[in-house]
N, C-alpha and C positions, 0 to 999 in steps of 0.2 A: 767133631774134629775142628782145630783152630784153623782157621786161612791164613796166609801169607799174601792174598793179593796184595800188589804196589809196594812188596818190602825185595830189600837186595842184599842176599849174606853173601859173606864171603866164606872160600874153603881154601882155609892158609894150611899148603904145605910142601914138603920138598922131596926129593928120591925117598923111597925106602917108604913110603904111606901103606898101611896095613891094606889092603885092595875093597876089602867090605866094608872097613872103617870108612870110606869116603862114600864110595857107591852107593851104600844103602842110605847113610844123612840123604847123599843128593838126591837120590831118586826120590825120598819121601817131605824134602824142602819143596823138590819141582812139584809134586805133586800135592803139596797143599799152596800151591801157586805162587811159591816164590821165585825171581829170578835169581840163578846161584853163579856165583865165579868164583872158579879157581884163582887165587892168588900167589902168586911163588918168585922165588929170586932167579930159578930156571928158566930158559927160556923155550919157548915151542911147547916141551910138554913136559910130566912129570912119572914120572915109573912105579908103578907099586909092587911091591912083594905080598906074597900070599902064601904064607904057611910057612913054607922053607926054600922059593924060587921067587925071581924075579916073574912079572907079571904084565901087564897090560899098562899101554900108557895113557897120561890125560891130558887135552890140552890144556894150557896154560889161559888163561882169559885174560890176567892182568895183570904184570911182570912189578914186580913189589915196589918197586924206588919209582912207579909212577901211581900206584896205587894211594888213592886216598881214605881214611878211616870216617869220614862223615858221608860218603856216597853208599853207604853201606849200613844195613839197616840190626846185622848181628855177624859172628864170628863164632865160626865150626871150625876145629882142631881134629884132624883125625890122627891115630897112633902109630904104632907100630914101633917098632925101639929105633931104626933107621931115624925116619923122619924126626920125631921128636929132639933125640941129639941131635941133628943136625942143625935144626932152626935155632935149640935153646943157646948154641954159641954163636947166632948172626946177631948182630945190633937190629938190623931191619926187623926181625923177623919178633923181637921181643915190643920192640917200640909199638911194631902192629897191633899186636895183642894186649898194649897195656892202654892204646890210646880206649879201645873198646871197652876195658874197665872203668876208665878214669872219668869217660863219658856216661856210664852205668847204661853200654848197651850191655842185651845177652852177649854171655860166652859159652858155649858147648863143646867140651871136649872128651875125648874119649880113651882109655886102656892105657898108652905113654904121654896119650896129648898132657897131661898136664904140666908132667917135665917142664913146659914152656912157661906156661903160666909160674913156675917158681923164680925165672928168672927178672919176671916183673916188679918183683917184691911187691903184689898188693894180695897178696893171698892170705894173709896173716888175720888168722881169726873168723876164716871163712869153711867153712862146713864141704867138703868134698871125698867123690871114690876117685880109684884108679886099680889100675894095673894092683898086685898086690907086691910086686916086687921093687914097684918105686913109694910104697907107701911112709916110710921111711926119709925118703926124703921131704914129702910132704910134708908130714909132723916136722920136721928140721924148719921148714920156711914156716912153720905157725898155726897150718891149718887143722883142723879135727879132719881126720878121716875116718870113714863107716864102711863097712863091706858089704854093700847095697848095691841090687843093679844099678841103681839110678838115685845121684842125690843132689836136691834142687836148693839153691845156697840165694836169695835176692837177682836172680838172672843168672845164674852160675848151672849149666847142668852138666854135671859127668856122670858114665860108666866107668864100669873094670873091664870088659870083653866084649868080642863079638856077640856072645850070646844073652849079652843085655840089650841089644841094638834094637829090638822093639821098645821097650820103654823109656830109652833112653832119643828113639827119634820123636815117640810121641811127646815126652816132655821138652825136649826141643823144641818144636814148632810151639807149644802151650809158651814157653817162656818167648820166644820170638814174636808172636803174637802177639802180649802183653806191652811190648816195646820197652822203654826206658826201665830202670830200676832205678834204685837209689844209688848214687855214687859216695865212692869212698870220701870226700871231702863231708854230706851227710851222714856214714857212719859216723867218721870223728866228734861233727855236732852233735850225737846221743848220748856220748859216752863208750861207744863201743870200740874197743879196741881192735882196727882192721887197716 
């Protein structure tokens, strides 16, 4: 199993986070030793839904518009249909998520997380799952999509569900681990269209 000692992810997201979606990344980030913080526009804490109720809340660790993208070593997205809408119409919350690309750290998102990642426009030409009901808009913004628990795109790792969250934590930590990727300004140098 990969370590995370001395690395610091974030966990970007807002009301409405699927409850497992987050918990289980966190607990399996803490315990391959990384420090994890919640990131959000909310302040105090943040709410999850769980199936079909409201749920349990989190605290907030670092309120976004003071959050910075280089103190942070990768970025965890969790789902749920709630949250994902919500972030993919803030400015904050896109910019977060694209600076992590642009820098070719990982991204791990899960089931609607990627909703967000479309609003970045750097997904185009990038290999990912999700949810199967936002698949569609996926392909819309460029990307090939697979109906895999788990698919690993140069630092990029998504799921479709809760019940890929084994594979899709251990491949998380494996690409956190690895640190940087190659960033989109080097796809462009190859020829690849992304």
């Amino acid at each position: 199993m990969a370590t995370l000692q001395n690395k610091t992810i974030a966990i970007l997201t807002d009301n409405g986070f699927e409850e497992v979606e987050l918990t289980s990344p966190k607990k399996a980030l803490e315990e391959a030793g990384a420090k994890v913080q919640i990131v959000s526009l909310q302040k105090g804490s943040v709410k999850a839904w769980n199936h079909d109720h409201w749920s349990i809340e989190v605290p907030v660790d670092v309120q976004l518009e003071a959050a910075n993208s280089d103190d942070f070593d990768g970025l965890m997205i969790p789902g749920g249909v709630i949250n994902p809408d919500t972030m993919r119409i803030n400015k904050p919350y896109v910019s977060f998520a694209r600076e992590f690309l642009e820098a070719g750290k990982p991204v791990a998102a899960i089931c609607h997380g990627p909703q967000l990642l479309i609003e970045t426009e750097m997904i185009s030409g990038r290999e990912l799952t999700s949810y199967p009901s936002i698949k569609t808009d996926l392909v819309n913004a460029g990307a090939s999509w697979y109906d895999k628990e788990v698919v690993v795109d140069n630092g990029l790792v998504t799921s479709r569900s809760p019940k890929d969250l084994p594979a899709f934590n251990e491949k998380m930590i494996e690409e956190f681990a690895e640190g940087l990727h190659r960033t989109s300004a080097s796809f462009e140098s190859t020829g690849r269209d992304f």
